[in-house]
BAVOKE-172928 format. One line per 8 residues: their letters; for each residue y, z, x of N, C-alpha, C. Coordinates in nm, 3 decimals, padded with zeros to 5 digits. Atoms other than C-alpha are relative to their C-alpha. Layout:
N
A = Y Z X Y Z X Y Z X ~ ...
REM end
This chain:
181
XXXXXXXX = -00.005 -00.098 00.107 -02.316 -02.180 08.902 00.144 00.048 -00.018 ~ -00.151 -00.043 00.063 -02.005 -02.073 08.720 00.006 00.179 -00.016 ~ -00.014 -00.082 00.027 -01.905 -01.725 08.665 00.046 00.033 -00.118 ~ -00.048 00.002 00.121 -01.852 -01.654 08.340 00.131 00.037 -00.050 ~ -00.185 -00.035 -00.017 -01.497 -01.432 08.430 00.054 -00.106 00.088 ~ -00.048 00.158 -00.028 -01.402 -01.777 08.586 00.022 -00.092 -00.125 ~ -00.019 00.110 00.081 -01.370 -01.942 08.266 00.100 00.044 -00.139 ~ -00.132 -00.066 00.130 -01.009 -01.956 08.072 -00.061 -00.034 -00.118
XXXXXXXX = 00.050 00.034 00.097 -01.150 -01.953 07.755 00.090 -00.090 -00.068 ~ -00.104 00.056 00.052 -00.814 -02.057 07.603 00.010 -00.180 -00.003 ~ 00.041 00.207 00.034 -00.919 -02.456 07.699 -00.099 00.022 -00.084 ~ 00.096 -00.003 00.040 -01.187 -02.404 07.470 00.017 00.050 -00.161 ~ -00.004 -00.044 00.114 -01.223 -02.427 07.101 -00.148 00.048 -00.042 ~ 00.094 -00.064 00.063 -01.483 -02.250 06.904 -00.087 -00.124 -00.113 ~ 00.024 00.098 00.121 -01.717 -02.500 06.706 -00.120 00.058 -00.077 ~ 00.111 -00.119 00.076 -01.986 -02.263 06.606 -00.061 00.126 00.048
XXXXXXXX = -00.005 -00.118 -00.050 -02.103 -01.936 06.613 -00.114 00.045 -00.072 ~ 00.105 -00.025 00.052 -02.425 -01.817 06.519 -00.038 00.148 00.036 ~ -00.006 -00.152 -00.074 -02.522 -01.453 06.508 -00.177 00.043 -00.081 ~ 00.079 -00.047 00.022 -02.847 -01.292 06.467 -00.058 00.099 00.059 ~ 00.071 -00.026 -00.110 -03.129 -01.091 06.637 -00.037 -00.077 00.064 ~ -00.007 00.064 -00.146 -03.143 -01.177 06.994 00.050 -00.184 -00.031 ~ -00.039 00.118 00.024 -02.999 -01.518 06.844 00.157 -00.019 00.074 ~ -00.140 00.039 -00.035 -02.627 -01.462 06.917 00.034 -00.102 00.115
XXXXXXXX = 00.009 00.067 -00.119 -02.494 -01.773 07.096 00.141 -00.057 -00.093 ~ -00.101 00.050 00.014 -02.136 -01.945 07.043 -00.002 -00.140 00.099 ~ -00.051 00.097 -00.040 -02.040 -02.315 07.110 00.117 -00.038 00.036 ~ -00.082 00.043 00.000 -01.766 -02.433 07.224 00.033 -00.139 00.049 ~ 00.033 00.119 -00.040 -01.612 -02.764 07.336 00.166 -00.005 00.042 ~ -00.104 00.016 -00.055 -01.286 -02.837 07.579 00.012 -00.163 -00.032 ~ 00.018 00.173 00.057 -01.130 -03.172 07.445 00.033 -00.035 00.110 ~ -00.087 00.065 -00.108 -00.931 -03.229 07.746 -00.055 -00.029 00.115
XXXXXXXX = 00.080 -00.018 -00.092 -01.219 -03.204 07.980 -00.137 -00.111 -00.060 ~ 00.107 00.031 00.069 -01.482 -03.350 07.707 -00.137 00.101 00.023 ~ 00.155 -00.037 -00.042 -01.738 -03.110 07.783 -00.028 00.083 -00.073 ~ 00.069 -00.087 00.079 -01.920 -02.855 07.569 -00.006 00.140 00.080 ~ 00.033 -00.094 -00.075 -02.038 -02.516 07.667 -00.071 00.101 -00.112 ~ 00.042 -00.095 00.030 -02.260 -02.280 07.528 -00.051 00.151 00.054 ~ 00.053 -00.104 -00.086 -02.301 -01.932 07.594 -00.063 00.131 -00.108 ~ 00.075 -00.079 00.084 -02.539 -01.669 07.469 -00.002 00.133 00.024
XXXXXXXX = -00.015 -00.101 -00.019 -02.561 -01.314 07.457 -00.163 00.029 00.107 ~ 00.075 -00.009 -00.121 -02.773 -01.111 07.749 -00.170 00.023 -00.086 ~ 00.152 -00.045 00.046 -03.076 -01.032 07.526 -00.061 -00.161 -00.105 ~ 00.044 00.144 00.089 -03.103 -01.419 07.349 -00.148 -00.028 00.055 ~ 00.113 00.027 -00.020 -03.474 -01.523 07.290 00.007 -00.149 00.099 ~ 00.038 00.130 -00.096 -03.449 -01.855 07.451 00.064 00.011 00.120 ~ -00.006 -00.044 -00.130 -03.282 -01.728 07.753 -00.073 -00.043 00.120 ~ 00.048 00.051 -00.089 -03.526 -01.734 07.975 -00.115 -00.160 00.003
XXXXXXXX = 00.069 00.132 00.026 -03.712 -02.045 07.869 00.106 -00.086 00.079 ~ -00.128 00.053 -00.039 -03.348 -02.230 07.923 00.000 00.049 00.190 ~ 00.032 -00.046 -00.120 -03.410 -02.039 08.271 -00.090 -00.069 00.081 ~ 00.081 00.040 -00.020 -03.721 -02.134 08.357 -00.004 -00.141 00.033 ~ 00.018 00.151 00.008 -03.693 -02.511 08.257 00.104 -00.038 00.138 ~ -00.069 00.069 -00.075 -03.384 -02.541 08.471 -00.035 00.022 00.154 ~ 00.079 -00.072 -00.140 -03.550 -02.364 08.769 -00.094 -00.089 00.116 ~ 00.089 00.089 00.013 -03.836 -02.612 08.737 00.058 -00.133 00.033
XXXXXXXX = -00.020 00.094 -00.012 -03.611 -02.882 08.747 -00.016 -00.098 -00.106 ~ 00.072 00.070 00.074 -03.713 -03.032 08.392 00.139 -00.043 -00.079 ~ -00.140 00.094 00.079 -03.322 -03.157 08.277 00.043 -00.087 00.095 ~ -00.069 00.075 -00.085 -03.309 -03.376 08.550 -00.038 -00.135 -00.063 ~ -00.030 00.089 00.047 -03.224 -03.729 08.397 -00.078 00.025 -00.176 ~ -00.030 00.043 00.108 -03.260 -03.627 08.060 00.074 00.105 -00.100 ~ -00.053 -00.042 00.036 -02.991 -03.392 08.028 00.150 00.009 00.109 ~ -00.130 00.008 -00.072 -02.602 -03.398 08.143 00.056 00.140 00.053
XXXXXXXX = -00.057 -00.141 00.033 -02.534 -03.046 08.265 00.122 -00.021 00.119 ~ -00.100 -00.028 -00.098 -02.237 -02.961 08.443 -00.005 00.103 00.125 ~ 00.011 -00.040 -00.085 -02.266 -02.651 08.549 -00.075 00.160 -00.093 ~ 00.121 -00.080 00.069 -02.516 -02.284 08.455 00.151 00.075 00.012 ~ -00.105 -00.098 -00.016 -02.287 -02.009 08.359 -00.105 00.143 00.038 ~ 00.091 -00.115 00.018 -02.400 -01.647 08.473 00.105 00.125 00.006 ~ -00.067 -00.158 -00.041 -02.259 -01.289 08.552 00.014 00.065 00.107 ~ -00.051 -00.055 -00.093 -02.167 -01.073 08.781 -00.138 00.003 00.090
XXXXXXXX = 00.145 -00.049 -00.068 -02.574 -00.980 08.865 -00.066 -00.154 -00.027 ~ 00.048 00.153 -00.045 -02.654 -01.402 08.873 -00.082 -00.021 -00.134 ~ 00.083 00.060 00.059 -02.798 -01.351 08.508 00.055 -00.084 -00.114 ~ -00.032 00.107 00.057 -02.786 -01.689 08.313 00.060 00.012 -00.136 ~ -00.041 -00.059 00.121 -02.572 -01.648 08.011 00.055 -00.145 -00.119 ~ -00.005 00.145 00.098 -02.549 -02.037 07.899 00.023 -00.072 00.104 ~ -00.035 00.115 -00.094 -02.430 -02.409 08.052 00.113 -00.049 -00.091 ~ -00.118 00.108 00.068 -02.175 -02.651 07.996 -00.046 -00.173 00.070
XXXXXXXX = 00.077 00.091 -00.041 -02.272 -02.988 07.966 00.076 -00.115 -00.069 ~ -00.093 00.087 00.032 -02.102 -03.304 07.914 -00.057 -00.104 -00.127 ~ 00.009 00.023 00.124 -02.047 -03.483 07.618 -00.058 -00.119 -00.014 ~ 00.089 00.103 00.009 -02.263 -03.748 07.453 00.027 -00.069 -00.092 ~ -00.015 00.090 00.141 -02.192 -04.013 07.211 -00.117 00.002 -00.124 ~ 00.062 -00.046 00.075 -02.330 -03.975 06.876 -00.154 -00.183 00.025 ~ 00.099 00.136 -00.013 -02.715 -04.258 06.885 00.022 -00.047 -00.142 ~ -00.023 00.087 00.109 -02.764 -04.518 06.687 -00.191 00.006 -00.046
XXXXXXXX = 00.173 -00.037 00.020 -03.188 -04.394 06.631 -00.027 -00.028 -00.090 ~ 00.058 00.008 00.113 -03.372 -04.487 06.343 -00.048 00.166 -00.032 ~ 00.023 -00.117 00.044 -03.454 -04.147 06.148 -00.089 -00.027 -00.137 ~ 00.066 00.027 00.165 -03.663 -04.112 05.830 -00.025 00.174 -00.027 ~ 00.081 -00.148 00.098 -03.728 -03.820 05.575 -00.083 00.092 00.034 ~ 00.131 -00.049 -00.004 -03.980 -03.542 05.662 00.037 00.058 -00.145 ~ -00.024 -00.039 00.138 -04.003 -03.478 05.312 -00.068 00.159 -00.045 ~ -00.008 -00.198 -00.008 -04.170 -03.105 05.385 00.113 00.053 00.001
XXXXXXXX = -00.117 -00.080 -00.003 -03.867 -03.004 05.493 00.177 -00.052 -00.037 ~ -00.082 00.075 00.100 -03.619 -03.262 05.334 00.122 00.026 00.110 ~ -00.110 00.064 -00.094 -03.452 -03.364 05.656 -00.022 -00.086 00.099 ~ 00.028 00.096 -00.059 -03.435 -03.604 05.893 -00.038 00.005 00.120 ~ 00.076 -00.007 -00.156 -03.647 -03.642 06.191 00.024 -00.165 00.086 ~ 00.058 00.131 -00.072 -03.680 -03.925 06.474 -00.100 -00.074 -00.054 ~ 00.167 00.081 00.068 -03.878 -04.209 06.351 -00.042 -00.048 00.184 ~ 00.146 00.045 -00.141 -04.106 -04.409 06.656 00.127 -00.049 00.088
XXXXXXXX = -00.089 00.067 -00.081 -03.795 -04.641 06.769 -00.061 -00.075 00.036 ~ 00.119 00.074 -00.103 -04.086 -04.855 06.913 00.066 -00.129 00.059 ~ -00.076 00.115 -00.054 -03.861 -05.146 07.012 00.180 00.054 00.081 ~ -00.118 -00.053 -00.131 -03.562 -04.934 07.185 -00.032 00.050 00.101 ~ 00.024 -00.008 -00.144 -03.655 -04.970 07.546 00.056 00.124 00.053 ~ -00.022 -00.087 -00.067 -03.445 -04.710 07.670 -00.042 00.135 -00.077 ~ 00.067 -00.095 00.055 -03.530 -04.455 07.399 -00.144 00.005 00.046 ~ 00.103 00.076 -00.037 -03.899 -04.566 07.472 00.015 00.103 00.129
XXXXXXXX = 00.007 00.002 -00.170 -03.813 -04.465 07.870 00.025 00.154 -00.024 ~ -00.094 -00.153 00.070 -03.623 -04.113 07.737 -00.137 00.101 -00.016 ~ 00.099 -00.073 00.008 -03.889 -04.012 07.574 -00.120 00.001 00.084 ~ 00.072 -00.025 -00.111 -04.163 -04.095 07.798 00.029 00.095 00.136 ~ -00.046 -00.102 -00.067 -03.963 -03.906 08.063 -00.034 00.140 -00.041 ~ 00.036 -00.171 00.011 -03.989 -03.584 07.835 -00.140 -00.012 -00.032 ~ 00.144 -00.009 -00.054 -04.359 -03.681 07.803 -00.066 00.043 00.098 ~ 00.035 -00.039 -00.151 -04.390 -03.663 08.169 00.020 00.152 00.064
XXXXXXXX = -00.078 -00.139 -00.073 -04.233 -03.367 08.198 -00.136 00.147 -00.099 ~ 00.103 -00.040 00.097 -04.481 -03.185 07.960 -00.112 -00.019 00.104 ~ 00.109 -00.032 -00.085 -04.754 -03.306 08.230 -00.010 00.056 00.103 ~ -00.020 -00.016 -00.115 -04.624 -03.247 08.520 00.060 00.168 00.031 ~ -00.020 -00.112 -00.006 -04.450 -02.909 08.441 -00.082 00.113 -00.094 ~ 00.038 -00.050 00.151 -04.616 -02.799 08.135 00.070 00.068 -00.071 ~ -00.156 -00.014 00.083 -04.281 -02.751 07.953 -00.003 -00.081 -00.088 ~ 00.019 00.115 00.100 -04.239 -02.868 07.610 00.126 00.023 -00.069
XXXXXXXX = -00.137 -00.018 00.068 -03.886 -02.941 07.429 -00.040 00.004 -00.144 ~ 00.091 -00.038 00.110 -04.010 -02.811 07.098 00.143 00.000 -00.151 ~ -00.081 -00.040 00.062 -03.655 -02.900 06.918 00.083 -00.189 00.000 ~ -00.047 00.126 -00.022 -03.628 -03.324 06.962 00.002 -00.041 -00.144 ~ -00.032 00.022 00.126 -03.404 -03.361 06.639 00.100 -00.123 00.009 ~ -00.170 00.091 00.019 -03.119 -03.629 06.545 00.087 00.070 00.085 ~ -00.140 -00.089 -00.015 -02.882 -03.366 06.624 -00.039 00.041 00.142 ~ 00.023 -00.075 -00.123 -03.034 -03.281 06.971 -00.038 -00.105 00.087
XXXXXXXX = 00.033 00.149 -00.057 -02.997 -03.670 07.090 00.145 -00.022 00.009 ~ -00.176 00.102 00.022 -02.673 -03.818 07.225 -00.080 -00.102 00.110 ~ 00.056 00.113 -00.109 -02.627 -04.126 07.462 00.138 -00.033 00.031 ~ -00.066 00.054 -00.097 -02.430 -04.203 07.752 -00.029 -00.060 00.096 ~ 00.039 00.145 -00.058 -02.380 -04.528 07.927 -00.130 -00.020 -00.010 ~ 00.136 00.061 00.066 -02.634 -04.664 07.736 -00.157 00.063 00.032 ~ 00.104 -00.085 -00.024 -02.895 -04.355 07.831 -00.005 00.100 -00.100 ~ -00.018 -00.107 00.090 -03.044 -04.104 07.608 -00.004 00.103 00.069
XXXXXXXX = -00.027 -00.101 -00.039 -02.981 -03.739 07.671 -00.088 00.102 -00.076 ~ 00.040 -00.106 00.089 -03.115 -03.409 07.534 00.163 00.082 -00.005 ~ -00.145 -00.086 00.009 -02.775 -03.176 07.416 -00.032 00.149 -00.038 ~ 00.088 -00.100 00.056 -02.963 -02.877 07.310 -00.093 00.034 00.062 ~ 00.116 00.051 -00.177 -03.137 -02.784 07.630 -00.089 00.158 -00.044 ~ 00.079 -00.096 -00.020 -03.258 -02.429 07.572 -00.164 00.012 -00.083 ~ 00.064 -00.016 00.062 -03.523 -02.473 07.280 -00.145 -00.084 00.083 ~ 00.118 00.060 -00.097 -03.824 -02.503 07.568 -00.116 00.100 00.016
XXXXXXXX = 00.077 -00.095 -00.030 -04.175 -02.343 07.558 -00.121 -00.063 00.126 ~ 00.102 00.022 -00.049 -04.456 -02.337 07.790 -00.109 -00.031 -00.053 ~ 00.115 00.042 00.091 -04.755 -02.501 07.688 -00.080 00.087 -00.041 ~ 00.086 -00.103 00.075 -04.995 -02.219 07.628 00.096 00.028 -00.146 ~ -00.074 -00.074 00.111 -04.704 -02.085 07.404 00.008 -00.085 -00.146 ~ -00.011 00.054 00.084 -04.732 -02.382 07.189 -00.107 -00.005 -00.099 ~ 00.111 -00.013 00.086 -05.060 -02.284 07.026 00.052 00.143 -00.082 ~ -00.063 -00.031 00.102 -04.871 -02.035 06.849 00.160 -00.015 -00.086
XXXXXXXX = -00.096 00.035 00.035 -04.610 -02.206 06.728 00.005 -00.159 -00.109 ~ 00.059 00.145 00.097 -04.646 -02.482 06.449 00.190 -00.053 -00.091 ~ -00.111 00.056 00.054 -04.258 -02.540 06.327 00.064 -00.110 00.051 ~ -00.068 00.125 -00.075 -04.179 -02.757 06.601 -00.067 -00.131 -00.064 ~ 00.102 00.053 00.034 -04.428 -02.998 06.441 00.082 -00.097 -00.130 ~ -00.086 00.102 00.141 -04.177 -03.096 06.119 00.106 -00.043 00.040 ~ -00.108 00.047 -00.079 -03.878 -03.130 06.350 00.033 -00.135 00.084 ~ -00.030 00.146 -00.101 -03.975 -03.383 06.601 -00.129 -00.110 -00.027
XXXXXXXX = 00.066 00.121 00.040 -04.096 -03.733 06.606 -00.159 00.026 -00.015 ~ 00.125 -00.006 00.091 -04.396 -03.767 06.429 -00.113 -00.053 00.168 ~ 00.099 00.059 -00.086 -04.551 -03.971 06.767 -00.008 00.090 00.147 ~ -00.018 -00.099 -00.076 -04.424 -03.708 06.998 -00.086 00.124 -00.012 ~ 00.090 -00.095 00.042 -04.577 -03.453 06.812 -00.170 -00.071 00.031 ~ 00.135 00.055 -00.024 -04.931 -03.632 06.792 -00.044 -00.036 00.116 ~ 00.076 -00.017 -00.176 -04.941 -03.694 07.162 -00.010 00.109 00.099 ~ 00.000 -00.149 -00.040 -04.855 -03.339 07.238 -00.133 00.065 -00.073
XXXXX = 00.066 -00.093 00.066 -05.115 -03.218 07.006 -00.178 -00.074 00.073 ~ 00.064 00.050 -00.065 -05.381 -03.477 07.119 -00.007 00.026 00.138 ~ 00.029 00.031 -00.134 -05.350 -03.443 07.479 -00.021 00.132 00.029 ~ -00.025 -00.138 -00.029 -05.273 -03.072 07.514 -00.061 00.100 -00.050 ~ 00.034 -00.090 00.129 -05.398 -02.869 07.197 -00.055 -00.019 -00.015
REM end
């Protein structure tokens, strides 16, 4: 774990910044290091989910983290996590929401293995990544990753929640809803 007054910000550029209720969370990304880092304010809704999952153990091989940032009192205030090459995924239209989702991939073996992994992880923990977009997929040495680690609910929690549903792969969704729901 990192300390959060441990970290010169000054290596670190700003690449987005998002502000809301309990949303506030800033990106950044050190070129010279390659690594990312996000950190969120102490009252952010996904907080403890992002908590939880890593607690559990549920980013192990299908997320790159470096290292958890926290505070003075050990509480979690983001990660930094190393960088991922942009995939080469097939995507198609959800034309509800007139953007692009994961299509099946059904012939990329290691995608194929990726996702089954966060399948598994769904049985075995009952944790669900409720946020598997284009944009929340990289790949290094020829493995896929998740880059976007906090957007994680517990399964009960997913019977009120129906947005994740236009976001991620259409076959992901249907085996979550089938098996679970």
């Amino acid at each position: 774990m990192l300390n959060i007054h441990d970290i010169d910000i000054k290596k670190w550029d700003i690449v987005l910044e998002k502000k809301g209720y309990q949303v506030n969370r800033t990106i950044y990304y050190n070129q010279s290091e390659k690594i990312w880092m996000k950190i969120w304010e102490k009252d952010y809704k996904w907080k403890n989910n992002f908590k939880t999952a890593y607690e559990a153990n549920y980013y192990n091989n299908i997320a790159l983290i470096k290292n958890i940032i926290v505070d003075n009192s050990k509480d979690v205030l983001g990660y930094i996590s190393y960088n991922l090459d942009p995939h080469k995924l097939d995507t198609k239209l959800n034309k509800q929401q007139n953007m692009r989702i994961l299509d099946k991939n059904i012939n990329n073996i290691k995608y194929q293995k990726f996702l089954n992994t966060i399948l598994d992880k769904v049985k075995s923990l009952s944790l669900v990544y409720v946020d598997l977009t284009p944009n929340n997929v990289g790949i290094k040495d020829n493995e896929y990753y998740l880059c976007d680690l906090e957007d994680i609910v517990a399964l009960p929690q997913l019977k009120n929640l129906d947005y994740w549903k236009l976001y991620c792969p259409e076959t992901y969704v249907n085996y979550i809803c089938n098996k679970y729901l």
